[in-house]
C-alpha positions in Angstrom: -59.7 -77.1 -53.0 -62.8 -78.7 -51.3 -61.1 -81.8 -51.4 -58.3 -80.8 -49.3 -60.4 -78.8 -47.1 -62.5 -81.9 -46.2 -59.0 -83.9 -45.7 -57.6 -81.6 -43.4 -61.3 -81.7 -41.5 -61.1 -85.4 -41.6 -57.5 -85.1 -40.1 -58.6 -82.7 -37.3 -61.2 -84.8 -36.4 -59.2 -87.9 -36.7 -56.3 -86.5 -34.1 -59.1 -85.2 -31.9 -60.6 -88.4 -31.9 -57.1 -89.9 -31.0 -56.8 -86.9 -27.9 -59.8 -88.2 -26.4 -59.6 -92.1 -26.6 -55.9 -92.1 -25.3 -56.2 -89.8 -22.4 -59.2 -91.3 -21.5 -57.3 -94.6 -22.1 -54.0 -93.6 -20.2 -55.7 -91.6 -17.7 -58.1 -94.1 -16.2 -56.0 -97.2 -16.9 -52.7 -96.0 -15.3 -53.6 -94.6 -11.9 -56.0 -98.1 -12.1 -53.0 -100.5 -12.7 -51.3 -98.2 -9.7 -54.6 -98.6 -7.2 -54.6 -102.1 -8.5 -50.4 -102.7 -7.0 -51.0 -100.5 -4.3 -54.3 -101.3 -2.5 -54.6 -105.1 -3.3 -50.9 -106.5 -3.8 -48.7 -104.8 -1.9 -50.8 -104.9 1.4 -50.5 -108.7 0.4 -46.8 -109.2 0.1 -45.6 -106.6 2.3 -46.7 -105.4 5.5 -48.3 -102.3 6.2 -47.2 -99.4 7.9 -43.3 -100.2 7.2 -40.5 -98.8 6.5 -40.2 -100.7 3.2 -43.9 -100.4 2.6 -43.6 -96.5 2.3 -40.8 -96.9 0.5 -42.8 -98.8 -2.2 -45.4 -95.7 -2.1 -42.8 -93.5 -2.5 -41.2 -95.7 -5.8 -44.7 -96.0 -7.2 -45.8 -92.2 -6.4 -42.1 -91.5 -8.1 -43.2 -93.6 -11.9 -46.5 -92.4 -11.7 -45.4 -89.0 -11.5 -42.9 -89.3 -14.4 -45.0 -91.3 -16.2 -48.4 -88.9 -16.6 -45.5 -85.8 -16.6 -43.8 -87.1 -19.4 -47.6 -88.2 -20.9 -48.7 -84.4 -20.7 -45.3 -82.6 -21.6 -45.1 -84.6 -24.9 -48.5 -84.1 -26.1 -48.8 -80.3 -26.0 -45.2 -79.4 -26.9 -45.2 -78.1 -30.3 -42.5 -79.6 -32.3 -44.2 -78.5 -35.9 -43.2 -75.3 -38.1 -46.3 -73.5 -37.1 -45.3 -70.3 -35.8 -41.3 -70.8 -36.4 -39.4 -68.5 -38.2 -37.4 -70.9 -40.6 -34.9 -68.1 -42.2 -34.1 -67.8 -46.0 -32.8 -71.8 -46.7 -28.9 -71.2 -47.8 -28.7 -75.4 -47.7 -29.6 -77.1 -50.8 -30.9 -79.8 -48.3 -34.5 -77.9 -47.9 -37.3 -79.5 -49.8 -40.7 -78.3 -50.7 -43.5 -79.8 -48.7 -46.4 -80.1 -51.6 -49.0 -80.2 -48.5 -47.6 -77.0 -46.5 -46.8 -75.1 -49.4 -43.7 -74.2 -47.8 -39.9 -75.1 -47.8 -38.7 -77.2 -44.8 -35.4 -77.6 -43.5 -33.4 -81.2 -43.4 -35.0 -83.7 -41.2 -38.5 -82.3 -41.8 -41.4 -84.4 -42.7 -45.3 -84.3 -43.2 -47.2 -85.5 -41.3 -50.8 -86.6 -42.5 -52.4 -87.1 -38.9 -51.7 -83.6 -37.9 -51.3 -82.5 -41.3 -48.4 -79.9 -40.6 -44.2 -80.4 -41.0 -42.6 -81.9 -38.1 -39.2 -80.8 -37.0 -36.9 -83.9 -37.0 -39.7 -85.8 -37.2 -39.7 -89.3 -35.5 -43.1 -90.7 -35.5 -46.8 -90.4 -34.7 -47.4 -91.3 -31.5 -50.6 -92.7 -31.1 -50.1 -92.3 -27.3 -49.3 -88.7 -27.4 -51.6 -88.3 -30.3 -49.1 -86.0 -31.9 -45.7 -86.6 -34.1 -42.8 -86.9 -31.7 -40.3 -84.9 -33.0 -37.2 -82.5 -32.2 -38.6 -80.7 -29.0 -40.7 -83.5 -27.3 -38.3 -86.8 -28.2 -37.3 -86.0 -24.8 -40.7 -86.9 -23.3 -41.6 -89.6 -25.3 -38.3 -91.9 -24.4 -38.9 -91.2 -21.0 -42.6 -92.4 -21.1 -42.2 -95.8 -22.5 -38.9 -96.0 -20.1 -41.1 -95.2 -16.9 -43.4 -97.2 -18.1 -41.4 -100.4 -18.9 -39.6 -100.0 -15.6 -43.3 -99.8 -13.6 -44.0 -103.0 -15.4 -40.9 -104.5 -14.5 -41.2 -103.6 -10.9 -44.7 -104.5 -10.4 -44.2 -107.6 -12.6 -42.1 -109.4 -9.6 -44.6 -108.9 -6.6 -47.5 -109.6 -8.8 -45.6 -113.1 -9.0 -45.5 -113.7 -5.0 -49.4 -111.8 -4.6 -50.3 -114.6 -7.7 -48.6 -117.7 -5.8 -50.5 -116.8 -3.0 -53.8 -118.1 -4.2 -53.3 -119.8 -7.6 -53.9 -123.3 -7.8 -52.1 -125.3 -10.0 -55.1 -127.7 -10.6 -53.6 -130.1 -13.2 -52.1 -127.0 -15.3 -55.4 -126.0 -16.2 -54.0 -122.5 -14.6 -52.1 -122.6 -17.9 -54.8 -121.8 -20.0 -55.9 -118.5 -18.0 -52.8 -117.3 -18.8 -52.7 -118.6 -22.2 -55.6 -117.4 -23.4 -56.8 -114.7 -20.2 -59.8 -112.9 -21.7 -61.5 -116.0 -22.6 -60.8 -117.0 -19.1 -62.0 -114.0 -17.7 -65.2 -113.7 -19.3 -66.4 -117.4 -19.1 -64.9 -117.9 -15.6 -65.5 -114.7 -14.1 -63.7 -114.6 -10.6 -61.4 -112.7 -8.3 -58.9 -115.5 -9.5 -59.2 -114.8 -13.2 -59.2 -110.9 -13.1 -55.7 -111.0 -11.1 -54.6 -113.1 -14.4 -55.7 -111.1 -16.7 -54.6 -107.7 -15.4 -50.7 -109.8 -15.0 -51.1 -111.1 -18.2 -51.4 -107.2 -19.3 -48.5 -106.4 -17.1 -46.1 -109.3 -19.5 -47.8 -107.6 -22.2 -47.8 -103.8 -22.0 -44.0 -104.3 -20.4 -42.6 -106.2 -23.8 -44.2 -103.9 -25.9 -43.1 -100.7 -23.7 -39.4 -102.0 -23.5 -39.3 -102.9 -27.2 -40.1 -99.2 -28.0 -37.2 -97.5 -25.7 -34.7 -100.2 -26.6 -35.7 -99.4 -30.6 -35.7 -95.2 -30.4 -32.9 -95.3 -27.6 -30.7 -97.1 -30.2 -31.8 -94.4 -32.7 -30.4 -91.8 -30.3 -27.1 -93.3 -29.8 -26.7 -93.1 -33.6 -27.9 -90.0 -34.2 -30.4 -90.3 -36.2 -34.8 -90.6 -36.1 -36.7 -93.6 -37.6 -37.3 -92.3 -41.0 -33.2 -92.5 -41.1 -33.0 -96.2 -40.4 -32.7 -97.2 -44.1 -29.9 -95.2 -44.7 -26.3 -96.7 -44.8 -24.6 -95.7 -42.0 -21.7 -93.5 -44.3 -25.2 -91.1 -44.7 -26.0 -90.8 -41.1 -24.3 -87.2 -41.0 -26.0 -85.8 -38.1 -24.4 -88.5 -35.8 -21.9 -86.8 -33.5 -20.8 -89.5 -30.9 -23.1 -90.9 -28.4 -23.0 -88.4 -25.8 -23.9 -85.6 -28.3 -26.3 -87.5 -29.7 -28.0 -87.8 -26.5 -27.8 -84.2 -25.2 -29.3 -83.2 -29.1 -32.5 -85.4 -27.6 -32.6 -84.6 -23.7 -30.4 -80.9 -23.2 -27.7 -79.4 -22.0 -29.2 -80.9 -18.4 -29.5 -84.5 -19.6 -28.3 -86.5 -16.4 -31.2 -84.5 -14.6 -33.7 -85.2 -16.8 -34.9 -89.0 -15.3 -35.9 -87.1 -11.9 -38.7 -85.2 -13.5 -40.3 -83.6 -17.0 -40.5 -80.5 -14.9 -36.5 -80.3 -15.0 -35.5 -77.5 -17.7 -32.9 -78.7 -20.3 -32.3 -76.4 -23.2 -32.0 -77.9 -26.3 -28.1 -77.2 -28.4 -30.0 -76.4 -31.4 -33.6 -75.4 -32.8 -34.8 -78.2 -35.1 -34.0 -76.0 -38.2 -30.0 -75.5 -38.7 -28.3 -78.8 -38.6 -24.2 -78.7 -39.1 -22.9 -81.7 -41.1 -19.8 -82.7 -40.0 -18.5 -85.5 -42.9 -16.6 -87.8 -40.5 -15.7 -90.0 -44.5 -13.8 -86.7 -46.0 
């Protein structure tokens, strides 16, 4: 008994831990990156005061918006068991969750981070520093897809602001982008920072657009990561793509891009799941 006690302490402290890095992490770093496009390139590629300069304010305003919304909405939605009444199980589908002590319905995992049973669980995202599962998928798909398209839209006029005042120098301008940390601690200079903070842009977009393409895909077939390895005769909670994706974003799906403010009930509550057998 003590030893589970000091487990679950060790697993409180490790997600709180987690909460504190990442928002302090995503919190300063994002609205940084966004000063960083704003105040310094686009005064430099675009001129100020126009109509298409405020239109870039208003784009940028627009993904930071969705992007910290989305950040906020998916970390303190509770998409565990805590405080759900589950019902009597009538499916033999429901398992026993030796941590919980509890049955859990189908789809249901434990997690060992936040050390409670996560409704269609996904993940553990580190970024949220919770499990992403059937009530905050929503959020977390339209985080990384903010954020992959913020680095795809500041990726291009960080190209022109770059060309500006990059010298080519023989191609030893390769190696600051080759190996940009190095760079930009041995030759510390205005030149070398603007690198490095691209080289993050390449970096944090390929890694953002990897994770929407990857869950995305999992949405159009119905199913969460856990349910990759299945064959796909056992992927029985895939109803067709467009049901698939109002199981993850609502009955209000096309809205939900504009703004994680925008209500869209669920169609179900993580706990009853109908099988339809599409191979009977």
């Amino acid at each position: 008994m003590l030893i589970q006690f000091e487990s679950m302490q060790n697993g409180y402290r490790k997600r709180f831990t987690e909460h504190i890095f990442y928002m302090a992490l995503v919190f300063l770093l994002v609205p940084g990156f966004f000063f960083f496009e704003l105040c310094i390139v686009l005064p430099a590629v675009c001129e100020e005061w126009t109509v298409s300069y405020f239109i870039h304010y208003f784009c940028a305003t627009f993904l930071l918006f969705n992007i910290l919304g989305n950040l906020i909405y998916g970390m303190f939605t509770n998409t565990s068991i805590k405080g759900r009444y589950l019902g009597p199980p009538d499916e033999q589908k429901w398992t026993m969750c030796p941590s919980c002590e509890c049955l859990r319905p189908p789809r249901a995992w434990h997690c060992n981070i936040c050390n409670i049973c996560i409704l269609k669980r996904d993940h553990h995202c580190t970024f949220f520093a919770c499990c992403v599962g059937y009530f905050n998928h929503r959020y977390f798909i339209l985080f990384t897809l903010y954020i992959f398209l913020s680095m795809l839209y500041s990726f291009y006029y960080n190209i022109k602001f770059l060309a500006q005042f990059v010298t080519w120098n023989h191609g030893l301008v390769l190696v600051k982008f080759v190996f940009p940390l190095a760079s930009f601690v041995v030759d510390f200079c205005t030149e070398s920072l603007y690198v490095f903070l691209v080289v993050i842009n390449v970096v944090v977009g390929a890694f953002s657009g990897f994770l929407f393409l990857y869950h995305f895909n999992n949405i159009l077939k119905g199913r969460v990561t856990p349910e990759r390895k299945l064959c796909e005769k056992e992927h029985l909670y895939n109803k067709g793509w467009h049901s698939n994706i109002v199981e993850v974003f609502g009955a209000r799906w096309y809205l939900t891009w504009i703004s994680p403010f925008i209500v869209s009930p669920l169609p179900g509550n993580g706990v009853e799941w109908a099988i339809e057998d599409k191979y009977n």
